[in-house]
Structure formats: C-alpha cells, structure tokens
N, CA, C and O atoms as a GROMACS GRO file, in nm:
protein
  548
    1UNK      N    1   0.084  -0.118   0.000
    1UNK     CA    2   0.000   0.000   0.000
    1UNK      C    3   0.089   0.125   0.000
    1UNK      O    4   0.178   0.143   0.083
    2UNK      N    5   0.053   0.222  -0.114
    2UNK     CA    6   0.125   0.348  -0.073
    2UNK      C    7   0.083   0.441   0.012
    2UNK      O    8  -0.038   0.427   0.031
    3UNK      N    9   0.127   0.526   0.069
    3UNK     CA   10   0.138   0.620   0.158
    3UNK      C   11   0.143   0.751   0.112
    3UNK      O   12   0.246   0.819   0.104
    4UNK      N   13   0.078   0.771   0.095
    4UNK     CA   14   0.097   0.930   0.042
    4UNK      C   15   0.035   1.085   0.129
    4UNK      O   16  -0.075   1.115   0.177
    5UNK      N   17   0.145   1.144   0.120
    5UNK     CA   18   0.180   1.261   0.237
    5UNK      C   19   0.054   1.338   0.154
    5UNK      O   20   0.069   1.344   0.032
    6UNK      N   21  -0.040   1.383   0.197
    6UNK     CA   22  -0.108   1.497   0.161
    6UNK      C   23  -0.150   1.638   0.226
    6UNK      O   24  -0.222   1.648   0.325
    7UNK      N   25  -0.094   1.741   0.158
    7UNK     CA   26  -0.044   1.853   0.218
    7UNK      C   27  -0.192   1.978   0.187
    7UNK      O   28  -0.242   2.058   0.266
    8UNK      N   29  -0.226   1.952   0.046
    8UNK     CA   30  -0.317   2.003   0.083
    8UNK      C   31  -0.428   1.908  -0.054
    8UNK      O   32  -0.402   1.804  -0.114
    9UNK      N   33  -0.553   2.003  -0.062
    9UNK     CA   34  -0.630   1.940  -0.179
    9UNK      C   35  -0.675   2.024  -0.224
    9UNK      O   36  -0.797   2.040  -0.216
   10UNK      N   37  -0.570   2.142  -0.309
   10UNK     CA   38  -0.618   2.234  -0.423
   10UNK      C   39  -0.534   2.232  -0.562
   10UNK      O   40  -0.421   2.278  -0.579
   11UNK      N   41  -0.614   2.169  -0.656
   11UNK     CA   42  -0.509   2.169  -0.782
   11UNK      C   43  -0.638   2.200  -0.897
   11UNK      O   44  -0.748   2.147  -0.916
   12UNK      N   45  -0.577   2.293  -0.948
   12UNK     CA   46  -0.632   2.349  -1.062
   12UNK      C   47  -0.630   2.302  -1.180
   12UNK      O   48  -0.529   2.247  -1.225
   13UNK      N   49  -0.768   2.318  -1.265
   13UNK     CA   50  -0.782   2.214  -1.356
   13UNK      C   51  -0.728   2.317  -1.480
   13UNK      O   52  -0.715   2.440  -1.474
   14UNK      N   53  -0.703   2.237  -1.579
   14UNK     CA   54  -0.600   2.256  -1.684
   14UNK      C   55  -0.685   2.372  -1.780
   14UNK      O   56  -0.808   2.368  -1.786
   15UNK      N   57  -0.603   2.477  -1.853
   15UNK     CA   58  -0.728   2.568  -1.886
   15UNK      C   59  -0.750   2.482  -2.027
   15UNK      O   60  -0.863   2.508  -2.068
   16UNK      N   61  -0.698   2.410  -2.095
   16UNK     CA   62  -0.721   2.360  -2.210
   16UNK      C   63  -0.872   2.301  -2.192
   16UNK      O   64  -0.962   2.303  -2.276
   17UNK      N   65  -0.875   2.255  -2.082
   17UNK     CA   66  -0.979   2.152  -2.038
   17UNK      C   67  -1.083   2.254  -1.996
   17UNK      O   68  -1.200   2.229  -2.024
   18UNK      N   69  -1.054   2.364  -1.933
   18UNK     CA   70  -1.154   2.457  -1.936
   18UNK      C   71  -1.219   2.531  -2.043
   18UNK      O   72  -1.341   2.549  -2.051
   19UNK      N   73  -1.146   2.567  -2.112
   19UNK     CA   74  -1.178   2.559  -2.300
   19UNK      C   75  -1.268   2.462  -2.325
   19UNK      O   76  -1.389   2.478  -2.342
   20UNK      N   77  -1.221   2.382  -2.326
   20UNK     CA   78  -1.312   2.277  -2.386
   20UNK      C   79  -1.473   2.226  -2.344
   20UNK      O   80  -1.547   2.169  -2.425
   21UNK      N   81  -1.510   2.256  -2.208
   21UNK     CA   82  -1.579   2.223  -2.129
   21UNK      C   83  -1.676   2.365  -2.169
   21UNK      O   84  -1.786   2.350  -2.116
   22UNK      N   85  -1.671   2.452  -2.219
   22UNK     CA   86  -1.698   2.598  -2.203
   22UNK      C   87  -1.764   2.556  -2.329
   22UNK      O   88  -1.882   2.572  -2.296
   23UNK      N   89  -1.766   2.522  -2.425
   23UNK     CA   90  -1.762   2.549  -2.563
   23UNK      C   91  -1.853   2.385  -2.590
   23UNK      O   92  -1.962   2.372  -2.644
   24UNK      N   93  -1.789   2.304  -2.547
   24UNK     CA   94  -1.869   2.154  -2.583
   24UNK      C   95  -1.977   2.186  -2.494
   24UNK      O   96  -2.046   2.254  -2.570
   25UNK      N   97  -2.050   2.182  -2.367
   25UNK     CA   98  -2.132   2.203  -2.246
   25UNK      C   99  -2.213   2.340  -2.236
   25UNK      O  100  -2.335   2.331  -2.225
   26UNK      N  101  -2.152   2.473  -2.238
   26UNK     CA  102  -2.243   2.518  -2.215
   26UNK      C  103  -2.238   2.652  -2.363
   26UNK      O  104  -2.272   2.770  -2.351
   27UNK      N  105  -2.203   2.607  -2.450
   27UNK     CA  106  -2.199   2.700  -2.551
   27UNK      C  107  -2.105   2.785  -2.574
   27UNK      O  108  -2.140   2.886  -2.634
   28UNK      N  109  -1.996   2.775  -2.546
   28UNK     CA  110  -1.906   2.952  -2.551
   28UNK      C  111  -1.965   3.040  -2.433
   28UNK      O  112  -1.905   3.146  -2.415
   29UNK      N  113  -2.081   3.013  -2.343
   29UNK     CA  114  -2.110   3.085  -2.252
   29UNK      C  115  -2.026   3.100  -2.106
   29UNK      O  116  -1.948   3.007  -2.085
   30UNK      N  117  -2.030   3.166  -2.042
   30UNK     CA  118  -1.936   3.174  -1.928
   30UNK      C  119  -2.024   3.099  -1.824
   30UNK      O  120  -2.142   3.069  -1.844
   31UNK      N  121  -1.940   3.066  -1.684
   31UNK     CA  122  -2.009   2.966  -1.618
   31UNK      C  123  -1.930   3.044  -1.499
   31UNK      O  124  -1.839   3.126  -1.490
   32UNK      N  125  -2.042   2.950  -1.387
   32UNK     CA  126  -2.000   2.941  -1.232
   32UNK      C  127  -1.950   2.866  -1.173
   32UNK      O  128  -1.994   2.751  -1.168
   33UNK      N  129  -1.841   2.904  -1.110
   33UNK     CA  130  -1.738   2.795  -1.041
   33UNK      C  131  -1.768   2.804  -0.876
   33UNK      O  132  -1.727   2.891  -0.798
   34UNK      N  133  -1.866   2.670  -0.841
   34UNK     CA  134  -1.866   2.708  -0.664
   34UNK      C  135  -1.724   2.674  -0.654
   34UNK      O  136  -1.698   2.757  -0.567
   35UNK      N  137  -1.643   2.632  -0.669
   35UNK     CA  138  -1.501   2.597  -0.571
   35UNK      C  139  -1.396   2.611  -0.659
   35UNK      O  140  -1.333   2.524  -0.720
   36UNK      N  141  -1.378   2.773  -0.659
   36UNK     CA  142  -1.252   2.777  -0.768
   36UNK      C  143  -1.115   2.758  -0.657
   36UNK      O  144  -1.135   2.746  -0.536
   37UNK      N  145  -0.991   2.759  -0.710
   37UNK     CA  146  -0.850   2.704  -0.648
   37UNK      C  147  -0.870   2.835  -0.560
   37UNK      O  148  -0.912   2.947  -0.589
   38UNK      N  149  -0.825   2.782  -0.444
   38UNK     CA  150  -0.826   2.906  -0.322
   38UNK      C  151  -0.896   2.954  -0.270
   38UNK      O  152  -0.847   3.026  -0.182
   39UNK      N  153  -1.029   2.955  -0.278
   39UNK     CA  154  -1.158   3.037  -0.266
   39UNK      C  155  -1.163   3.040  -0.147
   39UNK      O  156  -1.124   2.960  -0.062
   40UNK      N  157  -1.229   3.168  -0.138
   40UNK     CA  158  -1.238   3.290   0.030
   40UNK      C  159  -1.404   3.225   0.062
   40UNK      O  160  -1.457   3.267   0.166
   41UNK      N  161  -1.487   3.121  -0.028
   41UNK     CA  162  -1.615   3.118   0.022
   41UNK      C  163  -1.629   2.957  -0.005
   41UNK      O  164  -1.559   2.883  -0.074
   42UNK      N  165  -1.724   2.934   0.061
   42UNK     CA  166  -1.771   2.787   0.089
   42UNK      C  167  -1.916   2.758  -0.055
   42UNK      O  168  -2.036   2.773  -0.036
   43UNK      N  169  -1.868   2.728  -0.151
   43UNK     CA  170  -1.932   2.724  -0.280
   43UNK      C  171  -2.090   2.598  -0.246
   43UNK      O  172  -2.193   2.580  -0.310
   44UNK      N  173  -2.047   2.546  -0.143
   44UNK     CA  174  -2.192   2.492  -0.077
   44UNK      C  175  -2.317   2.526  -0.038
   44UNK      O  176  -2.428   2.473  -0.036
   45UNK      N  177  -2.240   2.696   0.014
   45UNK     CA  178  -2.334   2.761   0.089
   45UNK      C  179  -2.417   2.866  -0.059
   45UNK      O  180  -2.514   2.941  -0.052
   46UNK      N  181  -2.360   2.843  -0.138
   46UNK     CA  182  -2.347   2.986  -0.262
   46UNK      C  183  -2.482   2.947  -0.343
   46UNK      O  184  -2.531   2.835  -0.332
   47UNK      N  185  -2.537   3.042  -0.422
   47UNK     CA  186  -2.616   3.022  -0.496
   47UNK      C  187  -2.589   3.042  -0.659
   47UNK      O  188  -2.559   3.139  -0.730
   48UNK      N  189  -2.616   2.889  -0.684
   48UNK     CA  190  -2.540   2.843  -0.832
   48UNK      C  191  -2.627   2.918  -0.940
   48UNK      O  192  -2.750   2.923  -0.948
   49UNK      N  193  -2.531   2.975  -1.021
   49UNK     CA  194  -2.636   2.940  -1.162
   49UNK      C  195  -2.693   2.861  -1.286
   49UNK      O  196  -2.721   2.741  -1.294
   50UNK      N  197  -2.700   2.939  -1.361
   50UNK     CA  198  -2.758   2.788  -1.476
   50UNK      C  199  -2.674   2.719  -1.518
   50UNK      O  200  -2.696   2.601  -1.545
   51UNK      N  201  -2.512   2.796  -1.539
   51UNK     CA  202  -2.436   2.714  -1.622
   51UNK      C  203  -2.315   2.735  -1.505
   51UNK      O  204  -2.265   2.845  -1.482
   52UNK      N  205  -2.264   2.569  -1.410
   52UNK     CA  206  -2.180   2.596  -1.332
   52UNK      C  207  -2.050   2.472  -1.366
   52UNK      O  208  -2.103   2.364  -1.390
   53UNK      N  209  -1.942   2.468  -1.370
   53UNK     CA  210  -1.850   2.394  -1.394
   53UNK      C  211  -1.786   2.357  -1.246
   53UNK      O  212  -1.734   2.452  -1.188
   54UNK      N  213  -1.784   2.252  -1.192
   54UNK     CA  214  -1.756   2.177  -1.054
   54UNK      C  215  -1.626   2.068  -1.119
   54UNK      O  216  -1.631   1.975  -1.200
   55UNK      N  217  -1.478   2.149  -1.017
   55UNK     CA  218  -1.388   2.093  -0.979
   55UNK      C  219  -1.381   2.050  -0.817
   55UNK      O  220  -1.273   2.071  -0.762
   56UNK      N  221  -1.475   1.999  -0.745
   56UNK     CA  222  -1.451   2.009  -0.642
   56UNK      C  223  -1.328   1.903  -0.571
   56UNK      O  224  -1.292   1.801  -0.630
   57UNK      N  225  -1.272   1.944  -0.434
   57UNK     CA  226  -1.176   1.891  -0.340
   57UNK      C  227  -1.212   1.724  -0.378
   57UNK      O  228  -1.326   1.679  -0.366
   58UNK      N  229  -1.134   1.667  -0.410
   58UNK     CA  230  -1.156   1.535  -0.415
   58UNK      C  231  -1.135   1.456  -0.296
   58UNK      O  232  -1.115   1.336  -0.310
   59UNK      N  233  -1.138   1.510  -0.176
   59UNK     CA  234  -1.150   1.478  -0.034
   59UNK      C  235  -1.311   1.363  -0.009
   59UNK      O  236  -1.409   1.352  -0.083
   60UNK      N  237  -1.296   1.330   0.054
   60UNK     CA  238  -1.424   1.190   0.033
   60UNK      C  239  -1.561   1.297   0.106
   60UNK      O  240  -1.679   1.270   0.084
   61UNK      N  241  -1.540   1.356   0.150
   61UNK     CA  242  -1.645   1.401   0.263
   61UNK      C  243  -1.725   1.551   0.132
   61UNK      O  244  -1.843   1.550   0.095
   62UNK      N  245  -1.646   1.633   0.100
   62UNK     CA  246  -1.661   1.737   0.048
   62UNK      C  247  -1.664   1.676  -0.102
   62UNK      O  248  -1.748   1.726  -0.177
   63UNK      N  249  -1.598   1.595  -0.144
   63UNK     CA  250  -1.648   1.534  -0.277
   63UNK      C  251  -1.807   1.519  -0.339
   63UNK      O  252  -1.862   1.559  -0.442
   64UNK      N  253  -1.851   1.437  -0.214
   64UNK     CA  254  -1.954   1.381  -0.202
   64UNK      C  255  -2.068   1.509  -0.174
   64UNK      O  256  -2.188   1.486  -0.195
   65UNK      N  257  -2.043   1.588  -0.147
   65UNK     CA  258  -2.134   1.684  -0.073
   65UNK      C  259  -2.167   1.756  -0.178
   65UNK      O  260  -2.281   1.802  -0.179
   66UNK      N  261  -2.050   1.794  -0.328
   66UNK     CA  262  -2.072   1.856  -0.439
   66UNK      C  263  -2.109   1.763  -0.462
   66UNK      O  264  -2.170   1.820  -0.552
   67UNK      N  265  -2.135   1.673  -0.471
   67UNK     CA  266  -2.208   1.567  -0.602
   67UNK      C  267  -2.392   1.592  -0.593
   67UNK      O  268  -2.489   1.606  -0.668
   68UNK      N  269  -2.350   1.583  -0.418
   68UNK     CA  270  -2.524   1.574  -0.382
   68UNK      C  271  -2.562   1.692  -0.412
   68UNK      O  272  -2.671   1.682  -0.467
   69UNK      N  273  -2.519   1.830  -0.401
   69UNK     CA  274  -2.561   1.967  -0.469
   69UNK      C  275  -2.559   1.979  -0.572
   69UNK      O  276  -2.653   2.049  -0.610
   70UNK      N  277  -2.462   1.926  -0.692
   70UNK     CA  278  -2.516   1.952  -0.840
   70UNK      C  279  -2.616   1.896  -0.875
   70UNK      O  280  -2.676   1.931  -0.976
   71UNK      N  281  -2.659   1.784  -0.789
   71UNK     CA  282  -2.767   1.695  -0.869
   71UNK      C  283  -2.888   1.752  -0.828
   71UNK      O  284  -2.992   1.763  -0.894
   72UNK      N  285  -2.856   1.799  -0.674
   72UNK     CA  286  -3.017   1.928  -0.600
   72UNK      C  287  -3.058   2.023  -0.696
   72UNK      O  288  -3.178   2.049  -0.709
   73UNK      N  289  -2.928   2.105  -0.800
   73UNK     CA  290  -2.942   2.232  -0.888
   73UNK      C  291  -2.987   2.204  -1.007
   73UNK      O  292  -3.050   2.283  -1.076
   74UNK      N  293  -2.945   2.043  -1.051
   74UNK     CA  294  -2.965   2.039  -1.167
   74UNK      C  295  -3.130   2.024  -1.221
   74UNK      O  296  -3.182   2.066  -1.324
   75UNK      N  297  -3.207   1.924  -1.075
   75UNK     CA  298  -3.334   1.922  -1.047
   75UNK      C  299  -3.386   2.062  -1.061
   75UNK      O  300  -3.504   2.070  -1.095
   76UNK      N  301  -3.337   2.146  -1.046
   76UNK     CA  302  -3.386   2.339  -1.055
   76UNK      C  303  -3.341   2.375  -1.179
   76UNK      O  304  -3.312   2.493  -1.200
   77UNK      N  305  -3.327   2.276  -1.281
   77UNK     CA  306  -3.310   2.353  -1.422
   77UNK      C  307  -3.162   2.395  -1.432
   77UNK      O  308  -3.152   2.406  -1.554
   78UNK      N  309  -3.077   2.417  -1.396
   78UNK     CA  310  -2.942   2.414  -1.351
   78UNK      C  311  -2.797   2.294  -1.485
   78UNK      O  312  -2.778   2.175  -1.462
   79UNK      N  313  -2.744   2.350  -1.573
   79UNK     CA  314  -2.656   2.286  -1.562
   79UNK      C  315  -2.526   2.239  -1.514
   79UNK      O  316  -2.453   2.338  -1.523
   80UNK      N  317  -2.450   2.129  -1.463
   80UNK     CA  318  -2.339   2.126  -1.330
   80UNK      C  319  -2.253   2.029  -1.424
   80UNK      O  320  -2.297   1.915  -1.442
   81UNK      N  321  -2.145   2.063  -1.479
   81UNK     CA  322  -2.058   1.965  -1.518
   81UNK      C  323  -1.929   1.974  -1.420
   81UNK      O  324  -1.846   2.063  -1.400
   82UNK      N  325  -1.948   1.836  -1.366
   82UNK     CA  326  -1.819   1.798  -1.290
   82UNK      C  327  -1.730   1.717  -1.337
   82UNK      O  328  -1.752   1.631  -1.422
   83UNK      N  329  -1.597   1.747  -1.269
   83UNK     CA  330  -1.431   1.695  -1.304
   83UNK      C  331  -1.461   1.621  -1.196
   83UNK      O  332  -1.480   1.673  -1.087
   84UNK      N  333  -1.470   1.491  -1.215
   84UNK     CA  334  -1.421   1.401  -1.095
   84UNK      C  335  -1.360   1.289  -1.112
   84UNK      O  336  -1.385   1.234  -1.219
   85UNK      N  337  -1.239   1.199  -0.998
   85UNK     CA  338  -1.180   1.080  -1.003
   85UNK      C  339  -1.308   0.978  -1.066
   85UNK      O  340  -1.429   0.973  -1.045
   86UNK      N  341  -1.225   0.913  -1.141
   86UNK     CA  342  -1.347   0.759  -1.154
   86UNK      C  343  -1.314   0.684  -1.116
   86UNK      O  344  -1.198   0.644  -1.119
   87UNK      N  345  -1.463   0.608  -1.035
   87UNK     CA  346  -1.424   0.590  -0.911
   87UNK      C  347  -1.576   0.476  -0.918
   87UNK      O  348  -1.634   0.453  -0.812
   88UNK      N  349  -1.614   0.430  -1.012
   88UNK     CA  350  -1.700   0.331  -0.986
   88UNK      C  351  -1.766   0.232  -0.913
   88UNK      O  352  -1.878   0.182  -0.916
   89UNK      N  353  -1.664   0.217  -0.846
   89UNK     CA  354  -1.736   0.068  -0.755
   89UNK      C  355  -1.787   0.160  -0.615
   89UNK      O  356  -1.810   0.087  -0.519
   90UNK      N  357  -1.803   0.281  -0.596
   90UNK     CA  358  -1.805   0.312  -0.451
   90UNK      C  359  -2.041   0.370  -0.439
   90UNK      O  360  -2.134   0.356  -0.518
   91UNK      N  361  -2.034   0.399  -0.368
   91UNK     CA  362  -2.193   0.390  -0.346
   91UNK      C  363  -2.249   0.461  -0.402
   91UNK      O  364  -2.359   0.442  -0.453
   92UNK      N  365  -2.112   0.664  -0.404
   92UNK     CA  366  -2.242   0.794  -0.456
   92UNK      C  367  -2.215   0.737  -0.603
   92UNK      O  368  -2.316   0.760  -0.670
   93UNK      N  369  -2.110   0.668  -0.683
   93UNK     CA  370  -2.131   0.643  -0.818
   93UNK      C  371  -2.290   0.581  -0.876
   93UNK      O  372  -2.355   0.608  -0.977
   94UNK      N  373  -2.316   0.476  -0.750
   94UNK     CA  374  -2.423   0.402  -0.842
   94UNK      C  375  -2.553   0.458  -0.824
   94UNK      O  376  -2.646   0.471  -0.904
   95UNK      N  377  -2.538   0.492  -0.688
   95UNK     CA  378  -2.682   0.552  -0.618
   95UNK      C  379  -2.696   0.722  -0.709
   95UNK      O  380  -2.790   0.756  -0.780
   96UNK      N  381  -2.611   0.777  -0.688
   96UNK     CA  382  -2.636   0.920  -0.786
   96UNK      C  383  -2.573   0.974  -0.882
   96UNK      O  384  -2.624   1.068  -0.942
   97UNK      N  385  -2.433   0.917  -0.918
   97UNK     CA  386  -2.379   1.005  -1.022
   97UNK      C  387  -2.438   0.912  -1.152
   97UNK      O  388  -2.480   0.962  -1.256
   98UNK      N  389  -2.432   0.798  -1.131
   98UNK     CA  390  -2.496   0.670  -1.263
   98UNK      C  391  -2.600   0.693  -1.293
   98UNK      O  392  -2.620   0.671  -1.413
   99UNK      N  393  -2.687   0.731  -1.236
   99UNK     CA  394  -2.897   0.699  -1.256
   99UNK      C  395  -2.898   0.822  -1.330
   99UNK      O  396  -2.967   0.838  -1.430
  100UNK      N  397  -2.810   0.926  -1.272
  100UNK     CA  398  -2.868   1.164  -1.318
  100UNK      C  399  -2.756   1.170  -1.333
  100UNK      O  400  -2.692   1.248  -1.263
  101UNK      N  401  -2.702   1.104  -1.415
  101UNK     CA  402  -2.618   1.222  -1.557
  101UNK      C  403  -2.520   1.145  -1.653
  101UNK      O  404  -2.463   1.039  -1.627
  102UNK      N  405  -2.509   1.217  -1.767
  102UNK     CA  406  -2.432   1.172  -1.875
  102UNK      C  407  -2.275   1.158  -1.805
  102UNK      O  408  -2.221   1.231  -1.722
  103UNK      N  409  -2.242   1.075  -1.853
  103UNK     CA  410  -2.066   1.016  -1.789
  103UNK      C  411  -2.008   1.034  -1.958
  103UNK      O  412  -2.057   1.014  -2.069
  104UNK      N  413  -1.850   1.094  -1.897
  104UNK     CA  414  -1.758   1.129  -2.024
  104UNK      C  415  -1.667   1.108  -1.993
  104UNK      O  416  -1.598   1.209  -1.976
  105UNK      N  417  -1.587   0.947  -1.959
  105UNK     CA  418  -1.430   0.947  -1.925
  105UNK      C  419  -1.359   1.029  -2.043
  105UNK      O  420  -1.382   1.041  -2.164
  106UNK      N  421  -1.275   1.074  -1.965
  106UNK     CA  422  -1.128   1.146  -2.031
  106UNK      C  423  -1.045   1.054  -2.081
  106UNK      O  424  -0.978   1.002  -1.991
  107UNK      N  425  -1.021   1.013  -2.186
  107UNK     CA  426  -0.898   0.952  -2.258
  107UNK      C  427  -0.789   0.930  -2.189
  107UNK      O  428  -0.775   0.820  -2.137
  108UNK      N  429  -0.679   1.039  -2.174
  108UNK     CA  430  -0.601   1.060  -2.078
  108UNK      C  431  -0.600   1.092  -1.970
  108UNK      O  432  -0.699   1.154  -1.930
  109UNK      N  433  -0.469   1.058  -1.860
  109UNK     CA  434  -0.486   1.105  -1.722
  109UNK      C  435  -0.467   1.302  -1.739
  109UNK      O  436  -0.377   1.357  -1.803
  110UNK      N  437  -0.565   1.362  -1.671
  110UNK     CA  438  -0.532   1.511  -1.614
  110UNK      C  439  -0.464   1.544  -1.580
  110UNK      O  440  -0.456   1.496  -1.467
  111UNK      N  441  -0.320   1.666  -1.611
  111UNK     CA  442  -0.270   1.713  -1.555
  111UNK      C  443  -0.291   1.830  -1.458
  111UNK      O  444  -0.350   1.923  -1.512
  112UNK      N  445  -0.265   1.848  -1.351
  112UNK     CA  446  -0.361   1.945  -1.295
  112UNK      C  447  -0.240   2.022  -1.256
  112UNK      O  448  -0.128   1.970  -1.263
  113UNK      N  449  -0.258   2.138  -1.219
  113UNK     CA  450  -0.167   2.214  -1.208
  113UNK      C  451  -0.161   2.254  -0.990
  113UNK      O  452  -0.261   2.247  -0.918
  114UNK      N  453  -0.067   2.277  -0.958
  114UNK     CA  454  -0.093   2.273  -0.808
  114UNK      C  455   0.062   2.272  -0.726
  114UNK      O  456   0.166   2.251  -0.789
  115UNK      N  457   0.060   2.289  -0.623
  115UNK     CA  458   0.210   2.237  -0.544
  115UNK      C  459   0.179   2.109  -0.468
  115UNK      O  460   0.100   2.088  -0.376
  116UNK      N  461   0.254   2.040  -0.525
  116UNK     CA  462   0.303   1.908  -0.458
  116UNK      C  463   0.332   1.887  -0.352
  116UNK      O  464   0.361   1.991  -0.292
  117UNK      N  465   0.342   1.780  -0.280
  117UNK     CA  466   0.385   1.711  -0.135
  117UNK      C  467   0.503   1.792  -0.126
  117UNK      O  468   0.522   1.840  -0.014
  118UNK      N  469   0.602   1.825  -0.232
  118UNK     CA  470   0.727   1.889  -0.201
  118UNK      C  471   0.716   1.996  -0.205
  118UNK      O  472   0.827   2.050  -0.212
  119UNK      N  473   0.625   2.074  -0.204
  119UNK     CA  474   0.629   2.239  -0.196
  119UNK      C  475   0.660   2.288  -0.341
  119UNK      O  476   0.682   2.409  -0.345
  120UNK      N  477   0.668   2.219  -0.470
  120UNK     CA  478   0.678   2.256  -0.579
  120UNK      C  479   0.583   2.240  -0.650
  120UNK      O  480   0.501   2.148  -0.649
  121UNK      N  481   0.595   2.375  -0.748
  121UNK     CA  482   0.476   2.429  -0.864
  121UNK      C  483   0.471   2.293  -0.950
  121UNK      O  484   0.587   2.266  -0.982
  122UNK      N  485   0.404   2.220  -0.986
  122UNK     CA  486   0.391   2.130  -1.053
  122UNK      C  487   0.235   2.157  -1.165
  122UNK      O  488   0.119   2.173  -1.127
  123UNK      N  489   0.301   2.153  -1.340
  123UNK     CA  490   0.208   2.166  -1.400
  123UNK      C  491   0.227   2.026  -1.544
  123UNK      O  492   0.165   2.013  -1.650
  124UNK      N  493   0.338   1.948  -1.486
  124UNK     CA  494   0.332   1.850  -1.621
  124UNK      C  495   0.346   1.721  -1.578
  124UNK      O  496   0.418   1.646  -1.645
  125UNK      N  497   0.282   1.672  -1.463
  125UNK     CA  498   0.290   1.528  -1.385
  125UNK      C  499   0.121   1.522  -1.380
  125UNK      O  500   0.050   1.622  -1.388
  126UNK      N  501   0.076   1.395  -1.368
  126UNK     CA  502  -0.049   1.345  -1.425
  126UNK      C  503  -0.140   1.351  -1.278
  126UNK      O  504  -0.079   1.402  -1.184
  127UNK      N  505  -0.212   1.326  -1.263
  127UNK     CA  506  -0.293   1.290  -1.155
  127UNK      C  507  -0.247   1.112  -1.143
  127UNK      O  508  -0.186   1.030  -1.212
  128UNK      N  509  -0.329   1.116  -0.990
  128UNK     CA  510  -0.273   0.950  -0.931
  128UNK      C  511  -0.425   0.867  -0.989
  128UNK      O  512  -0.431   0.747  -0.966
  129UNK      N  513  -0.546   0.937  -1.064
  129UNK     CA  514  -0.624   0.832  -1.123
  129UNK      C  515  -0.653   0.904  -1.228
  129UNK      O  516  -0.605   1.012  -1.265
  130UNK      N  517  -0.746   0.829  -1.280
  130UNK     CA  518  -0.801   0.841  -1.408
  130UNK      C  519  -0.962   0.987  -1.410
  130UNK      O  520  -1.009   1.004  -1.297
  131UNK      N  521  -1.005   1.041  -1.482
  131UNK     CA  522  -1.073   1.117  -1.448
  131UNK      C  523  -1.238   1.136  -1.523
  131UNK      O  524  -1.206   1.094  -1.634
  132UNK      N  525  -1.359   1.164  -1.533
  132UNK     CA  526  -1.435   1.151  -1.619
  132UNK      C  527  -1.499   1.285  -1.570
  132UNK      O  528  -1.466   1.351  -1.471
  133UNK      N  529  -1.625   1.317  -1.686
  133UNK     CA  530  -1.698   1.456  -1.654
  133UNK      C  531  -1.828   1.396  -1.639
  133UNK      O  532  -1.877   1.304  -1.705
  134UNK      N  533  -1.884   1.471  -1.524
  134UNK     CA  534  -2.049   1.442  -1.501
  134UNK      C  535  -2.142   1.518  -1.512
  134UNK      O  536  -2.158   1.612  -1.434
  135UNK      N  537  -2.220   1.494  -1.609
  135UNK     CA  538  -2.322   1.618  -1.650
  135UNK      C  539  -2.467   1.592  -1.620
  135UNK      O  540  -2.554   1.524  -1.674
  136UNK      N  541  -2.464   1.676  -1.509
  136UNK     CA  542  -2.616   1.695  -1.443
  136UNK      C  543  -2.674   1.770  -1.494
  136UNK      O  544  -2.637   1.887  -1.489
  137UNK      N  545  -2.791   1.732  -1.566
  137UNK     CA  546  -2.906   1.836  -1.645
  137UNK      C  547  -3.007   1.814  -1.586
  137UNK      O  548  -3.110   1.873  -1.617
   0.00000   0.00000   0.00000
C-alpha cells in the first residue's frame, strides 16, 4: 500500500480543459465555479447558476457533498458539469452520479496544475487516477 503525504487538496484544472468544457457544455457561454482554487467562500453555501463547472476537493467528505448539490441544482433547471476521479465501484457512483447524468471518461490522465507534497509548482505530472466529466441536467 502506498502512503501518500497529503499537504493540501487544491489543484487546478488545466485551462485547455476549461476551453473545452466551455464550448462543448455550455456554448461559448461563461459559467459558475462554486469551488474555484483558493476560494475565500464555501461554494456549498453559494447560490449556483444555470451554467456551473464543478472541480470540487476530491477529499471523500466534500467530494460527495458537491455531487449531492449539483444533482439538488440540476433538479432546478441548472446545468453542473463535474471533473471528478473515476471511481465506480463506490456507493455515490451508483446511487447518484450513474442513474442523473451523462458520464464522459477522459482519454487521458489530467494534468492538474498545483504544489506538490514537495512544496513545488507542478504543472506537467499526471494525476494519481483516471478522471471523467459528469453532467447533471
């Protein structure tokens, strides 16, 4: 089993990938980010709009908590495309991300941009899984 030191859980998603997500999803239109890298506010507490793009903390507790809110917004007419680990065999996959919404694995692993366990800027090392997009309509 590995061990891995985790220092913090903010890594920013790639802007290529933000491009892309902008333009395939919600038209060239601009969107709402509850949990952008660093944020001074708790994107839980926030009030989403129609078109919101969700990178959230891939922490198990706060993971889960965006999943259960995009799918609350999307029920309100709301679109929520999330970046998340894939991660299939675990409960919120089957019980809510599988039944309410289109699934889009990513080809390749994500590079995310962020500081590492070592205190270094890291923008060309992969993530430790594989990643897919979840689109709650």
């Amino acid at each position: 089993m590995k061990i891995r030191k985790k220092e913090h859980d903010n890594w920013e998603t790639p802007k290529d990938l933000i491009i892309y997500i902008k333009y395939k999803y919600f038209g060239g239109k601009d969107f709402y980010d509850p949990c952008p890298l660093n944020s001074d506010f708790d994107g839980l507490k926030t009030e989403w709009k129609e078109r919101n793009f969700i990178n959230p903390p891939y922490n198990r507790k706060d993971k889960e908590l965006f999943i259960r809110k995009a799918l609350e917004e999307s029920k309100n007419g709301k679109v929520c495309v999330m970046l998340l680990p894939v991660s299939t065999s675990t409960i919120i996959f089957h019980e809510v991300i599988y039944p309410n919404c289109d699934l889009v694995f990513i080809k390749k692993r994500v590079k995310f941009e962020g500081i590492n366990s070592y205190g270094e800027l890291v923008s060309n090392k992969c993530g430790m899984h594989d990643s897919m997009l979840c689109i709650f309509r």
